[in-house]
KOLLUMMAR-216195 format. One line per 5 residues: number of its first residue (from 1); for each residue x, y, z of N, C-alpha, C, CB. Coordinates in steps of 0.001 Angstrom, whole numbers, plus 500000, padded with zeros to 6 digits. Each point is the difference from the previous one (the first is absolute). Glycine has a CB too. Layout:
KOLLUMMAR-216195
NUM) X,Y,Z,X,Y,Z,X,Y,Z,X,Y,Z; ...
//
This chain:
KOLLUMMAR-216195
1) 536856,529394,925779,501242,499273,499787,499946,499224,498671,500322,499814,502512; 498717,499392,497356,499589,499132,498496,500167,500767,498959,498311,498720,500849; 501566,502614,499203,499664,501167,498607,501604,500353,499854,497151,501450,500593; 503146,498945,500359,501673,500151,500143,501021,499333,499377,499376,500420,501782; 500309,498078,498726,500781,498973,499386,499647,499867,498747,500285,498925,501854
6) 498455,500858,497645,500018,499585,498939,500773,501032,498387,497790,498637,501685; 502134,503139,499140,500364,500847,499017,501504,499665,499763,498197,501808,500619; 502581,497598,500022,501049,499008,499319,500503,499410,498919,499429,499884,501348; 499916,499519,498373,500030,499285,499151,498812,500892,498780,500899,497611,501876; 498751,503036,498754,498736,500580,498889,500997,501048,499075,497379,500041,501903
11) 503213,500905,499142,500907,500550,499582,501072,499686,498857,499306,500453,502033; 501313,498451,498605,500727,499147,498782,499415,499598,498979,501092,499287,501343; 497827,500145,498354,499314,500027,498835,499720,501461,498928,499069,498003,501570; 500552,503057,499437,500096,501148,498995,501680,500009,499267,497951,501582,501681; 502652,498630,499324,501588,500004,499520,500085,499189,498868,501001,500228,502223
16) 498892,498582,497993,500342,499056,498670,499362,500655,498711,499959,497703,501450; 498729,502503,498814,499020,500539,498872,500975,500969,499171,497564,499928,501496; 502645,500935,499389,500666,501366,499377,501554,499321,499095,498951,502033,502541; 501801,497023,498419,501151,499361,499077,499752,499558,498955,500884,499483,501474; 497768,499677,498216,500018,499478,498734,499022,500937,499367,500633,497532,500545
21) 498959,503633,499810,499159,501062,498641,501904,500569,499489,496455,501486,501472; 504786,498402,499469,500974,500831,499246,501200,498462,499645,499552,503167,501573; 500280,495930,498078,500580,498966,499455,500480,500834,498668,498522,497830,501172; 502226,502537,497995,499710,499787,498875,500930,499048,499197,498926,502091,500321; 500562,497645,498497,500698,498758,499143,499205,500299,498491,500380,497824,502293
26) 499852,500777,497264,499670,499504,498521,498588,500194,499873,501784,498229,499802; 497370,501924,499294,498877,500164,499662,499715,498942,499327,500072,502107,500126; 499595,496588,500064,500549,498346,499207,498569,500158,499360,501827,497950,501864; 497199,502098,498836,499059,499979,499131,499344,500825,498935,500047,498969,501608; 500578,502291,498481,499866,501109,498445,500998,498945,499853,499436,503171,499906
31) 502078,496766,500304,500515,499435,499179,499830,498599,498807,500831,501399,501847; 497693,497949,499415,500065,499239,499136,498662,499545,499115,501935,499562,501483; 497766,502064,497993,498582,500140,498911,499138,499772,501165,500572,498922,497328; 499530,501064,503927,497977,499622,501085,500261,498414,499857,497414,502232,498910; 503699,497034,500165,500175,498591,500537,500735,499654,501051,499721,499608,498117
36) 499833,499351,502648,500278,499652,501351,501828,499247,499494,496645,499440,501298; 503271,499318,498152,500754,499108,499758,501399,500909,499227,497742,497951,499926; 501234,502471,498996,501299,501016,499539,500731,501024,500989,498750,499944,497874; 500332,501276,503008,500948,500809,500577,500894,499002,501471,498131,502510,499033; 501066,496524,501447,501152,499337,500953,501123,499401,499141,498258,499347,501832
41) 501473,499929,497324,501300,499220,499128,500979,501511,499841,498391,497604,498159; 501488,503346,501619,500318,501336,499483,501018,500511,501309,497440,500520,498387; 501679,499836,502652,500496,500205,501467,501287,499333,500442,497676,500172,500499; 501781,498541,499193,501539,498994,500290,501052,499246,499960,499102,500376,500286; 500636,499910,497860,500934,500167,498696,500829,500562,500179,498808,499956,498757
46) 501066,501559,501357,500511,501319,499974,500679,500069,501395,498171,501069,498337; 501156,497779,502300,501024,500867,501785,499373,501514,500632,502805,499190,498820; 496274,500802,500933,498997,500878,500222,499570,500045,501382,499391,499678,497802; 500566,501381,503343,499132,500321,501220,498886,500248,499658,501462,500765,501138; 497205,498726,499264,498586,500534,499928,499870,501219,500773,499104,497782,499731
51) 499882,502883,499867,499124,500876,500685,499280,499392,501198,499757,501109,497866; 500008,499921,503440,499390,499634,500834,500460,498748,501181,498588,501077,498111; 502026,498167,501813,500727,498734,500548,500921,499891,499995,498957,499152,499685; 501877,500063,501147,501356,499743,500132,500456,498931,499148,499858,500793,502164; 500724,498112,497525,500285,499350,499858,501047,498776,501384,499176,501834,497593
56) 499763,496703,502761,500742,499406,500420,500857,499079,499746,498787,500763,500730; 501662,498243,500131,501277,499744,499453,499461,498945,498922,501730,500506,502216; 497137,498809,497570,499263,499155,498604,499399,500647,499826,499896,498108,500049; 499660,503068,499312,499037,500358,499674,500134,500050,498594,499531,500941,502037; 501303,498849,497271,500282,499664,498434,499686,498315,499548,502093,502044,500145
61) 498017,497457,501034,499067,498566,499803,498556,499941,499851,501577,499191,501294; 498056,501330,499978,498225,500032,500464,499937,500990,498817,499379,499733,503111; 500798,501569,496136,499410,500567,498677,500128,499246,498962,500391,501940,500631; 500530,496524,499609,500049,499382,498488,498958,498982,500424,502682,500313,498892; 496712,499393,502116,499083,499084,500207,498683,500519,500093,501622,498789,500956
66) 498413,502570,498407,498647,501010,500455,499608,500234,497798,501193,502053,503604; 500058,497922,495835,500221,499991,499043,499138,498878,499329,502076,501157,500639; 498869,497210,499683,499199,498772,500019,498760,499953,500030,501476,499374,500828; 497775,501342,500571,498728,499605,500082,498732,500973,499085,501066,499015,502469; 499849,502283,497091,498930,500671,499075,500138,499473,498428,500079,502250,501622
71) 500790,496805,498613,500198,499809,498196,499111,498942,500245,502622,500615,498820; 497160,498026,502203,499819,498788,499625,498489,500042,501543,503307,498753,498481; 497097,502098,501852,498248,499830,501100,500875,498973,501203,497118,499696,497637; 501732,500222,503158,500345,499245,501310,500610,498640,499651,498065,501131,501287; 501800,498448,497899,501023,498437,499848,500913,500402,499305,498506,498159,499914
76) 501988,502833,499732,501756,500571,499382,500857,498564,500292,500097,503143,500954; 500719,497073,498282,501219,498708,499861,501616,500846,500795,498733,498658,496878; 501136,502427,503200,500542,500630,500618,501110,499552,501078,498042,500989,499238; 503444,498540,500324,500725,499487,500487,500773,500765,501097,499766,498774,498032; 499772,502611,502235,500024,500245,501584,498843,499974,500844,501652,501258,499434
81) 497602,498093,500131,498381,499896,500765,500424,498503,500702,497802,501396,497916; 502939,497646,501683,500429,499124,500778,500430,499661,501060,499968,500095,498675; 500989,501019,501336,500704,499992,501392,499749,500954,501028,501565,499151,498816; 498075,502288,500312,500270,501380,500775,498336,499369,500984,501642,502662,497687; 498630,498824,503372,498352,499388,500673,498986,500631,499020,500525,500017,502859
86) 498789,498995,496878,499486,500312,498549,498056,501107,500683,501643,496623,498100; 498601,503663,503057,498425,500498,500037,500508,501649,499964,498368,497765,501737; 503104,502545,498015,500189,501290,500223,499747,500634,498637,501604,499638,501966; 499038,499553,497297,499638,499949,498191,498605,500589,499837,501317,497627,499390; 498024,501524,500924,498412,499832,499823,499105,501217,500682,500419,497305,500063
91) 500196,503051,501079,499651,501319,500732,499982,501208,499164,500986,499065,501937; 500538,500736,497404,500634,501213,499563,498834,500249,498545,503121,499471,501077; 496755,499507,498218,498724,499708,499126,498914,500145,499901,500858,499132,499950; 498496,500793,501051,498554,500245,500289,500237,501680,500720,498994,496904,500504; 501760,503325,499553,500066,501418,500476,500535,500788,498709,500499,499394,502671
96) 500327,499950,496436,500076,500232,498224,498501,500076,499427,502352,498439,499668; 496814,500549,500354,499115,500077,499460,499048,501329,500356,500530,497512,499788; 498832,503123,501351,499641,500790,500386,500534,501538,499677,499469,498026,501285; 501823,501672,498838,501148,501717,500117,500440,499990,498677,501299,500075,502552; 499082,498990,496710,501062,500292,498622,500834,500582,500574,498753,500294,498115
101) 501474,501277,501288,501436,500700,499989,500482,500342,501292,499543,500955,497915; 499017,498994,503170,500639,500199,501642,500098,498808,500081,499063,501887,501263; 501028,496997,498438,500525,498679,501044,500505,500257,500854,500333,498808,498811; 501479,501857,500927,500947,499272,500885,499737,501448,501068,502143,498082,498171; 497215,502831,501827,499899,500891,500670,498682,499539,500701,501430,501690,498590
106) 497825,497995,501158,498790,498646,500832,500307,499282,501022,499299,499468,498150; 501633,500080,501290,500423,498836,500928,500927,500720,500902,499814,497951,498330; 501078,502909,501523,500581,500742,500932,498800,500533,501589,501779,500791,497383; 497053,499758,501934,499247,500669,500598,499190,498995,501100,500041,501727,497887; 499606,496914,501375,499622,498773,500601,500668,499979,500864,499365,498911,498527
111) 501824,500495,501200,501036,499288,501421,499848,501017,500946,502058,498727,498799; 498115,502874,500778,500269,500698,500964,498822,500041,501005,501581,501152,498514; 497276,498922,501039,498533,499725,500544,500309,499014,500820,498509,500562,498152; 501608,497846,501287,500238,498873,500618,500517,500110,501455,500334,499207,497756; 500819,501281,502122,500926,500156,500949,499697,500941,501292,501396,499505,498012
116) 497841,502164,501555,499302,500385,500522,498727,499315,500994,501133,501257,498202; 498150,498206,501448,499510,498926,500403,500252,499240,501229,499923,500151,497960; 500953,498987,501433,500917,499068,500734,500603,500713,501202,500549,498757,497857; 500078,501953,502106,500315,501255,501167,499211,500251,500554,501160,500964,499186; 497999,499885,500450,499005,500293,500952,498855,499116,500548,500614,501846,498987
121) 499113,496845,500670,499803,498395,500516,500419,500067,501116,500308,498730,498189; 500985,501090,501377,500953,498788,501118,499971,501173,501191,502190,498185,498168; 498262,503433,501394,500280,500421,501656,498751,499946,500837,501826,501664,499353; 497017,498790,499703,499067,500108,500998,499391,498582,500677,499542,502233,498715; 501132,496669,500951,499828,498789,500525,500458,499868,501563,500258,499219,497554
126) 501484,501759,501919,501109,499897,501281,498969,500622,500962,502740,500376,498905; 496632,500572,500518,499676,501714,501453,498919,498765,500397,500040,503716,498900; 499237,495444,500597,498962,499680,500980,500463,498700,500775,498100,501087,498489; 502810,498344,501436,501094,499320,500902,500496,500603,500890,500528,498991,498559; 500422,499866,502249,500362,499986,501137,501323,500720,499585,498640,497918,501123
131) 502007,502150,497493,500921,500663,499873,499725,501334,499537,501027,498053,499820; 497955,502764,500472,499446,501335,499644,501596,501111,499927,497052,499402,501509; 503811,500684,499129,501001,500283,500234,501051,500367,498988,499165,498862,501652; 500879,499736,498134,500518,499465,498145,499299,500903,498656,499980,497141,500964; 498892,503263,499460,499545,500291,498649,500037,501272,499230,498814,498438,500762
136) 502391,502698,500077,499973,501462,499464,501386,499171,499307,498698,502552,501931; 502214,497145,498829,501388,499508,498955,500218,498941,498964,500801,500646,501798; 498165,498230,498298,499622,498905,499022,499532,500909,498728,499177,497991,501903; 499638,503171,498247,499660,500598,498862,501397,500879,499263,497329,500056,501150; 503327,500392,499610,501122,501013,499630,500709,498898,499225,500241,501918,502123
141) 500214,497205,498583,501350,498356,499430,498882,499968,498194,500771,497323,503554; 498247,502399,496809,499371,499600,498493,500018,501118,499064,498413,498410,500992; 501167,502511,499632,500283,501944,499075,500750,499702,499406,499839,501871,501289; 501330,498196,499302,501549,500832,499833,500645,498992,499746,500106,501858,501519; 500246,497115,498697,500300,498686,499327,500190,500285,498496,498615,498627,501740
146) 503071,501690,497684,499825,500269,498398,499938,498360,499359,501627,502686,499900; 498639,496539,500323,499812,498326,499386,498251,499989,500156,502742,498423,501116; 496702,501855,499578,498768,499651,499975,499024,500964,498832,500551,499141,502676; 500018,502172,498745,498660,501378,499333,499992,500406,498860,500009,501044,501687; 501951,498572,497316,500190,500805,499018,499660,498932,498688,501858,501762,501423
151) 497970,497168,499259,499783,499301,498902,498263,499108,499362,502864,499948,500954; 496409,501150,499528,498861,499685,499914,499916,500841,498385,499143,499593,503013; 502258,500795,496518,499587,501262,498910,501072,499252,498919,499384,502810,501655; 500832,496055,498349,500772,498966,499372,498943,498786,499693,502326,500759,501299; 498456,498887,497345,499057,498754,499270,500987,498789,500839,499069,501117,496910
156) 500071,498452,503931,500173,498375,500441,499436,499817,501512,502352,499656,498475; 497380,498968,501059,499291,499123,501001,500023,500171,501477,500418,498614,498351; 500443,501773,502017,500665,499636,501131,498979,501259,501523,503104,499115,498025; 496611,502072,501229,499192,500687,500947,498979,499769,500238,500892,501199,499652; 497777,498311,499212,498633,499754,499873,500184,498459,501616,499283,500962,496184
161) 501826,497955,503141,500060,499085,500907,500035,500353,501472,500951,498969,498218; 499985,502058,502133,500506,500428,501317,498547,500245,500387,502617,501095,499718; 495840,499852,499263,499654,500998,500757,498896,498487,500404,500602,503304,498861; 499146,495956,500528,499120,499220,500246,499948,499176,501038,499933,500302,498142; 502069,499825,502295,500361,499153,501216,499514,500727,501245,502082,499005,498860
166) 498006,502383,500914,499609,501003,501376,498400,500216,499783,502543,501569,500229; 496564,497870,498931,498824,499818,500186,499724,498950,501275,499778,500670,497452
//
């Protein structure tokens, strides 16, 4: 039953995989010479879709605060690092630093992991409860769920938070 449930959500993770190998978009970073600062400023100048990722509904903020932090390092002056939640910035960055031209396709792959995760956590929590019952349709609600499942393949905060809540 445990192997069952969990191919659920396992499943959905391949799926996503395959959505974001066929994303296609802007190439920001040829575009912008292998520079980071230049091809995002470039990307969202232009009104540009990336490769690999969706775009959420800030995600032209959190790339100008990802911008900030590669020009000026972790203490950037970065006047959306103020307000926005500033550890998504910093995520998206340290996952810049590592990937370069895959970042935002990184971080796509992350959350989706994350979330994966998180799913397969929480049900197999349910099956060894008293609500064992709950836990073939709780995994399906989190699957198939397009606000949740589809947006693990979108730049913003809001899924990494969810998956950490179902940790």
């Amino acid at each position: 039953m445990r192997r069952n449930l969990l191919l659920i959500p396992a499943l959905a993770f391949v799926i996503k995989l395959a959505i974001i190998a066929r994303i296609q978009g802007f190439d920001w970073f040829t575009a912008g010479n292998g520079n980071m600062v230049n091809g995002l400023t470039t990307l969202w100048d232009k009104n540009y879709a990336p490769s690999h990722v969706w775009y959420g509904a800030d995600a032209e903020n959190y790339l100008r605060s990802v911008v900030g932090l590669f020009r000026d390092g972790f203490f950037s002056t970065e006047r959306n690092l103020h307000y926005w939640p500033a550890g998504y910035p910093v995520l998206i960055w340290l996952v810049g630093l590592i990937g370069n031209g895959s970042m935002l396709a990184l971080v796509a792959i992350l959350q989706s992991l994350l979330y994966f995760i998180a799913c397969s956590f929480f049900v197999d929590e349910l099956r060894q409860s008293r609500l064992v019952n709950f836990s073939y349709p709780v995994a399906l609600v989190l699957t198939l769920n397009p606000t949740l499942a589809l947006n693990t393949i979108a730049i913003g905060y809001e899924l990494p938070t969810t998956s950490f809540v179902l940790i």
